[in-house]
Biopython code that builds the backbone (N, CA, C, O; Angstrom):
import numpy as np
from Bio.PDB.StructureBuilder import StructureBuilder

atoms = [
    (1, "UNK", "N", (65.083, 6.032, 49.780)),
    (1, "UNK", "CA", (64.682, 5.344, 50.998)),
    (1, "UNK", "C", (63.157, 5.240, 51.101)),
    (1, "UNK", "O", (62.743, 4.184, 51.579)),
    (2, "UNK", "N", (62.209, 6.198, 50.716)),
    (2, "UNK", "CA", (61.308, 6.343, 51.160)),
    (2, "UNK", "C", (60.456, 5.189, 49.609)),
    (2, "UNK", "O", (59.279, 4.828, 49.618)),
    (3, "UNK", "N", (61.320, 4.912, 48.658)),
    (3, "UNK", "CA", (60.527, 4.334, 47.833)),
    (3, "UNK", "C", (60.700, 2.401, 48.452)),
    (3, "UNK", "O", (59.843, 1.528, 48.318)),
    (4, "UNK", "N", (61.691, 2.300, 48.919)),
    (4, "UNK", "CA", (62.294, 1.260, 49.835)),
    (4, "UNK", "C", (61.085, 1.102, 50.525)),
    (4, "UNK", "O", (60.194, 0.389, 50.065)),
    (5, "UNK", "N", (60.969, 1.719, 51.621)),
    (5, "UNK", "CA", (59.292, 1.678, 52.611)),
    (5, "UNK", "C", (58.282, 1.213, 51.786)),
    (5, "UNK", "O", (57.719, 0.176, 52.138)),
    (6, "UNK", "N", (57.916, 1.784, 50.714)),
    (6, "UNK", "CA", (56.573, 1.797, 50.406)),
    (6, "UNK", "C", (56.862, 0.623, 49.642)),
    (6, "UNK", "O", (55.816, -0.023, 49.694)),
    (7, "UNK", "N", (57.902, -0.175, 48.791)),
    (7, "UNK", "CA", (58.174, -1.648, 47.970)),
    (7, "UNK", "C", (57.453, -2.550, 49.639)),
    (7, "UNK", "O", (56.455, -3.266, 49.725)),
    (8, "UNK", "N", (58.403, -2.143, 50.700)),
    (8, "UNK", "CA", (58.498, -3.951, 51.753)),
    (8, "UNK", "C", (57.088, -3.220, 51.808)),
    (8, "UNK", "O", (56.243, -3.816, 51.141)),
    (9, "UNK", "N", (56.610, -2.020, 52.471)),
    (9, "UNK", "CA", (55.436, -2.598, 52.971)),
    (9, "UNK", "C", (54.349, -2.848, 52.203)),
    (9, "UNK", "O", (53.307, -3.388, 52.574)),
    (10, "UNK", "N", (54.619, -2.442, 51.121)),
    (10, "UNK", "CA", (53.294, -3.381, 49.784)),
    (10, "UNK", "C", (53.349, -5.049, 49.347)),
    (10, "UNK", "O", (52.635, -5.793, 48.674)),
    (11, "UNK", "N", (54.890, -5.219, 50.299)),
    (11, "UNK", "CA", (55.194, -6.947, 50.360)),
    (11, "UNK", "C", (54.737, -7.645, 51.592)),
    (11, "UNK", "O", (54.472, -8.813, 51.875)),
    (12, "UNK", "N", (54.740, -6.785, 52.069)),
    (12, "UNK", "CA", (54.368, -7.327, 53.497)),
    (12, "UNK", "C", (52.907, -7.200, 53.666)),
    (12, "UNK", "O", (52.575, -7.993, 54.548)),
    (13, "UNK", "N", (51.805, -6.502, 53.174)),
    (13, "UNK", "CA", (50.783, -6.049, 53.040)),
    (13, "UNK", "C", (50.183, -7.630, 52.107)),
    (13, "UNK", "O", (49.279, -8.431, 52.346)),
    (14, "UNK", "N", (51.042, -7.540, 51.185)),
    (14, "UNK", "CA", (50.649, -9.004, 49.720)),
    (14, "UNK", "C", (50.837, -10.127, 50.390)),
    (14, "UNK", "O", (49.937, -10.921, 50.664)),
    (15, "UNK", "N", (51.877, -10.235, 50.651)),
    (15, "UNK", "CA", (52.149, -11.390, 51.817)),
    (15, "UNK", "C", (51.551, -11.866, 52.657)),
    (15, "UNK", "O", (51.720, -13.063, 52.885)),
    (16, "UNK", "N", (50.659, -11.126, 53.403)),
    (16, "UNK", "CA", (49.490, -11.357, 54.411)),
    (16, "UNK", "C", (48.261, -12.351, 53.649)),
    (16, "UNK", "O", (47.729, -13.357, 54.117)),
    (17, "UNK", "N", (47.968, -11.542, 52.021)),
    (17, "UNK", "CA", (47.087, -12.017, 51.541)),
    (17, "UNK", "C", (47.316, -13.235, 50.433)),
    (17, "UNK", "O", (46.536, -13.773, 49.647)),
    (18, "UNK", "N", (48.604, -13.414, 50.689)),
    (18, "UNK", "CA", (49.149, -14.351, 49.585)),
    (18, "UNK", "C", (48.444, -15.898, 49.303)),
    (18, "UNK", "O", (47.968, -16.424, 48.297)),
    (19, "UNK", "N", (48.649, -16.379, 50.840)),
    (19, "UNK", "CA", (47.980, -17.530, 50.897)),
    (19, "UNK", "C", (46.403, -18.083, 50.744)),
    (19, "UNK", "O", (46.014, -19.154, 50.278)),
    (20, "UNK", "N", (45.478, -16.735, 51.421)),
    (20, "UNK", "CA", (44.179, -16.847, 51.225)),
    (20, "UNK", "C", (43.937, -16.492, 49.658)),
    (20, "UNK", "O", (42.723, -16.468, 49.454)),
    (21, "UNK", "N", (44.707, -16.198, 48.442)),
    (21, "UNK", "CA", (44.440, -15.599, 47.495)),
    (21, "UNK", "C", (44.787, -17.404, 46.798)),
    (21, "UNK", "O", (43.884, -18.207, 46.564)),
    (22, "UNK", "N", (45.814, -17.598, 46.653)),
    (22, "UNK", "CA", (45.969, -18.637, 46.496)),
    (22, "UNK", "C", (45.427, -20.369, 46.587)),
    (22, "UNK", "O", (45.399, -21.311, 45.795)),
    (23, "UNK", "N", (45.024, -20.140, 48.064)),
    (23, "UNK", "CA", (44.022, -21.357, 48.733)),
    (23, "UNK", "C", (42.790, -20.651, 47.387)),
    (23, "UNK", "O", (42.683, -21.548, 46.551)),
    (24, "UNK", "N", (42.315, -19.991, 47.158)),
    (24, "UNK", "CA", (41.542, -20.047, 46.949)),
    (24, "UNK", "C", (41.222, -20.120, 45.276)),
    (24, "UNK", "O", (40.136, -20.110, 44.697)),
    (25, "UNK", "N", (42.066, -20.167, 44.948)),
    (25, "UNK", "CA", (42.407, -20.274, 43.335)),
    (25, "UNK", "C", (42.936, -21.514, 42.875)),
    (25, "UNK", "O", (43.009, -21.822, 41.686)),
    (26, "UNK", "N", (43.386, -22.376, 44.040)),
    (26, "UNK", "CA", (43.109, -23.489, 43.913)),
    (26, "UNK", "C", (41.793, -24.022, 43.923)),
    (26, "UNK", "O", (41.212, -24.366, 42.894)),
    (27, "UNK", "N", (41.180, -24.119, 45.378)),
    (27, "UNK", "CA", (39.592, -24.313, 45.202)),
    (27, "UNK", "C", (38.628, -24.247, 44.108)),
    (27, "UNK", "O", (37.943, -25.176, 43.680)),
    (28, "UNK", "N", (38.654, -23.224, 43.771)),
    (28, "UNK", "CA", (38.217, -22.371, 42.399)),
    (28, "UNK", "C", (38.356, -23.562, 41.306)),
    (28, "UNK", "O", (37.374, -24.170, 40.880)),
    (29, "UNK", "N", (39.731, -23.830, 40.889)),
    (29, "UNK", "CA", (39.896, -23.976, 39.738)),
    (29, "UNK", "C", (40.251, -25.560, 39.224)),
    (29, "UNK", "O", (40.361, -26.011, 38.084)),
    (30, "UNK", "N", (40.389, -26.234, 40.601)),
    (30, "UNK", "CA", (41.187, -27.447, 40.876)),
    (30, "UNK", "C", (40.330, -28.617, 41.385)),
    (30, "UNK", "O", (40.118, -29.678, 40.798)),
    (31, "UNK", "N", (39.811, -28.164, 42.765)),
    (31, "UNK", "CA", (39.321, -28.928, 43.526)),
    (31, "UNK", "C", (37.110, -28.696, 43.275)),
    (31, "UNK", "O", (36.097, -29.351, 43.519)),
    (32, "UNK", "N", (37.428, -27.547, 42.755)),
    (32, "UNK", "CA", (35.586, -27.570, 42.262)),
    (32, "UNK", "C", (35.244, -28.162, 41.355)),
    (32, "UNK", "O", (34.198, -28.808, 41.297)),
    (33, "UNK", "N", (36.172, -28.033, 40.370)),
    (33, "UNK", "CA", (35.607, -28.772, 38.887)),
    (33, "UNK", "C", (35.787, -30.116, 39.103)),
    (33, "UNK", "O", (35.089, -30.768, 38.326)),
    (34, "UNK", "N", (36.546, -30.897, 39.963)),
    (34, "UNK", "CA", (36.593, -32.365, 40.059)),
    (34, "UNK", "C", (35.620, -32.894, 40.813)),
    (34, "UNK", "O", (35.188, -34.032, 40.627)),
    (35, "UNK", "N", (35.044, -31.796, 42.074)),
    (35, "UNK", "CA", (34.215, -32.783, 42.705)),
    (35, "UNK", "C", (32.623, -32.667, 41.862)),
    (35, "UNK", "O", (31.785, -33.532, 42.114)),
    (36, "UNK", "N", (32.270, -31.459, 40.784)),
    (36, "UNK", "CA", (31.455, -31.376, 40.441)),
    (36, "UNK", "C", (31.280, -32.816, 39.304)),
    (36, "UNK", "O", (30.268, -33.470, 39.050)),
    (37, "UNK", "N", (32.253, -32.918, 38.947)),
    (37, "UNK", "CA", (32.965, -33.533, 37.794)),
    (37, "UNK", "C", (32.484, -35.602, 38.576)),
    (37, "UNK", "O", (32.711, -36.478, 37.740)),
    (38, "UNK", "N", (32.020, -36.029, 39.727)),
    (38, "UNK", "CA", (31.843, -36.697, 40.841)),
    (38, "UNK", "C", (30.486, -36.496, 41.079)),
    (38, "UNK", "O", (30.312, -37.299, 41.996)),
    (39, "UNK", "N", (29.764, -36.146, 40.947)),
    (39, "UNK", "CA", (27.879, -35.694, 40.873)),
    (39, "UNK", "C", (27.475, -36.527, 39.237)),
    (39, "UNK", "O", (28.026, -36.517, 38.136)),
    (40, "UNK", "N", (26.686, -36.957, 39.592)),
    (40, "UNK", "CA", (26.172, -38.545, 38.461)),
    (40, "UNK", "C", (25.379, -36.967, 37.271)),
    (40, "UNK", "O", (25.343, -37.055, 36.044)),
    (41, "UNK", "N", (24.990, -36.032, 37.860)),
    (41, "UNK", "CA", (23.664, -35.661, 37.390)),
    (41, "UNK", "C", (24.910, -34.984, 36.350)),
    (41, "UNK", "O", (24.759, -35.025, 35.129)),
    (42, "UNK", "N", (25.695, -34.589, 36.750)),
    (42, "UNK", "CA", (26.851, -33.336, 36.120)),
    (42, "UNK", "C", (27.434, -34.017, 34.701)),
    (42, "UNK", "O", (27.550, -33.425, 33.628)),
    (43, "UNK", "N", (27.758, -35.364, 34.967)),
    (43, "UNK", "CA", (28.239, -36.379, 34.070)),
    (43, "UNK", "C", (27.527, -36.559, 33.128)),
    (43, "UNK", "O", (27.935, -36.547, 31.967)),
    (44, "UNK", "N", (26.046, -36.802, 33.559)),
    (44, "UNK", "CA", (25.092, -36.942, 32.882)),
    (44, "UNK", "C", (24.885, -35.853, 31.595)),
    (44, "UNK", "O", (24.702, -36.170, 30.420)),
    (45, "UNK", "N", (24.958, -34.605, 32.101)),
    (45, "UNK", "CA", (24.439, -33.342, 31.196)),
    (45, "UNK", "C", (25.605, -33.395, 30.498)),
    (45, "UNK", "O", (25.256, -33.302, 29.321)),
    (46, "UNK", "N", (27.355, -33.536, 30.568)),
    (46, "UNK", "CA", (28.265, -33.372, 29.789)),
    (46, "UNK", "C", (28.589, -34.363, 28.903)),
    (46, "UNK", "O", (29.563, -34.261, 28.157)),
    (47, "UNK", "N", (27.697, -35.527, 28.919)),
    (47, "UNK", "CA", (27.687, -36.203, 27.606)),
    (47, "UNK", "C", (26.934, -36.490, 27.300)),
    (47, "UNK", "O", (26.923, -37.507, 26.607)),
    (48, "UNK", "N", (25.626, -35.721, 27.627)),
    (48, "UNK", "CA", (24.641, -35.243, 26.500)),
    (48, "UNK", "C", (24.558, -34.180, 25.677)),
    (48, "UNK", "O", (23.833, -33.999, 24.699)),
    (49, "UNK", "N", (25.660, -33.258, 26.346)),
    (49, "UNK", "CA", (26.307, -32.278, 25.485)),
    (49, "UNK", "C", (27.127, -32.295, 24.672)),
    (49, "UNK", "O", (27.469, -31.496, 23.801)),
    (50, "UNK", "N", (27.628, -33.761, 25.135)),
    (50, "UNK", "CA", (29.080, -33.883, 24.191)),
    (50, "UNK", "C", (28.538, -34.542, 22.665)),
    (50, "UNK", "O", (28.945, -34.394, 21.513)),
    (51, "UNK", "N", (27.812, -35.055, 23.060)),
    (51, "UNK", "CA", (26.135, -35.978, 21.963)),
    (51, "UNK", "C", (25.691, -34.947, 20.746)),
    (51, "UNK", "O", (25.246, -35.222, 19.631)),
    (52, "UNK", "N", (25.940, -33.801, 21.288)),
    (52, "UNK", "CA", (24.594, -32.405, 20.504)),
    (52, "UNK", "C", (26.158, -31.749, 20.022)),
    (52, "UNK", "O", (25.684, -30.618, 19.915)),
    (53, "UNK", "N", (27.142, -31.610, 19.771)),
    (53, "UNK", "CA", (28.339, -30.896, 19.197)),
    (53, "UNK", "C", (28.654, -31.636, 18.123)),
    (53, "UNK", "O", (28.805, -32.851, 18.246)),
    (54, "UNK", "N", (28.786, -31.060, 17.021)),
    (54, "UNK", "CA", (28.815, -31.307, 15.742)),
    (54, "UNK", "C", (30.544, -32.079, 15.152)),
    (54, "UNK", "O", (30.771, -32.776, 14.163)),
    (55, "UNK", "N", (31.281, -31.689, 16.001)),
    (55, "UNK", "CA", (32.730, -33.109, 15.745)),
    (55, "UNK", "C", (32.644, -33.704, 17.138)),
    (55, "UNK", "O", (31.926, -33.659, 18.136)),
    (56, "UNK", "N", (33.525, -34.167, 16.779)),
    (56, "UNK", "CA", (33.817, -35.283, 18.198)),
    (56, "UNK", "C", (35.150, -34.841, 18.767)),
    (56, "UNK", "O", (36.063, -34.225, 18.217)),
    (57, "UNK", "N", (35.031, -35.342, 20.106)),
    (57, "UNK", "CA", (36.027, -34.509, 21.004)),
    (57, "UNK", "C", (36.442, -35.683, 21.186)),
    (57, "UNK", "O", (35.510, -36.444, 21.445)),
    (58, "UNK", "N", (38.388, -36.633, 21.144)),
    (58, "UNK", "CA", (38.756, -37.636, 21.812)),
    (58, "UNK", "C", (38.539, -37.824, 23.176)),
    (58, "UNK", "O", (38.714, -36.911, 23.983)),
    (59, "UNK", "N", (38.066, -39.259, 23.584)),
    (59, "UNK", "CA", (38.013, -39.621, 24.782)),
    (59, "UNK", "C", (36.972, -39.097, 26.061)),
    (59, "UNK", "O", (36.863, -39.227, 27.280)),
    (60, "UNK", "N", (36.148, -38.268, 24.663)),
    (60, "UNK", "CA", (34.774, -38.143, 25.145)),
    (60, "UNK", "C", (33.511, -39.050, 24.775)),
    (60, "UNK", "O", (33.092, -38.738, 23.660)),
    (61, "UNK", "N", (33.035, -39.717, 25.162)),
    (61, "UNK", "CA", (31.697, -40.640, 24.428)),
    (61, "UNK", "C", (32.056, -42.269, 24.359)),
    (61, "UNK", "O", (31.244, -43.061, 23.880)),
]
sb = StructureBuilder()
sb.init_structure("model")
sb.init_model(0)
sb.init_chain("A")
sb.init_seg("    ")
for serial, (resi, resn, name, xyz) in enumerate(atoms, 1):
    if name == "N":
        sb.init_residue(resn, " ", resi, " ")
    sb.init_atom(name, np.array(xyz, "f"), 0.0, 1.0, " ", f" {name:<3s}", serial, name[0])
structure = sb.get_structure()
């Protein structure tokens, strides 16, 4: 019983933080790199980088 208690309330504890953990790992990983990806200057430096790498990457250049 007492291992019962301590499972829900470490679910219920996660659960609280589920969504802010999440929202934010989206943000992170989804919604930052696209809008950076939307900045002229950002575009700019990644295919002048893509320029200076020794093969070629498809559907870059």
């Amino acid at each position: 019983m007492a291992k019962e208690k301590e499972q829900t309330g470490f679910l219920k504890k996660f659960g609280k933080w589920a969504p802010i953990i999440g929202g934010a790992w989206i943000v992170l990983n989804i919604v930052l790199p696209l809008a950076l990806l939307r900045i002229p200057t950002v575009q700019k430096s990644l295919l002048a980088l893509g320029d200076k790498l020794p093969f070629q990457i498809p559907g870059v250049g």
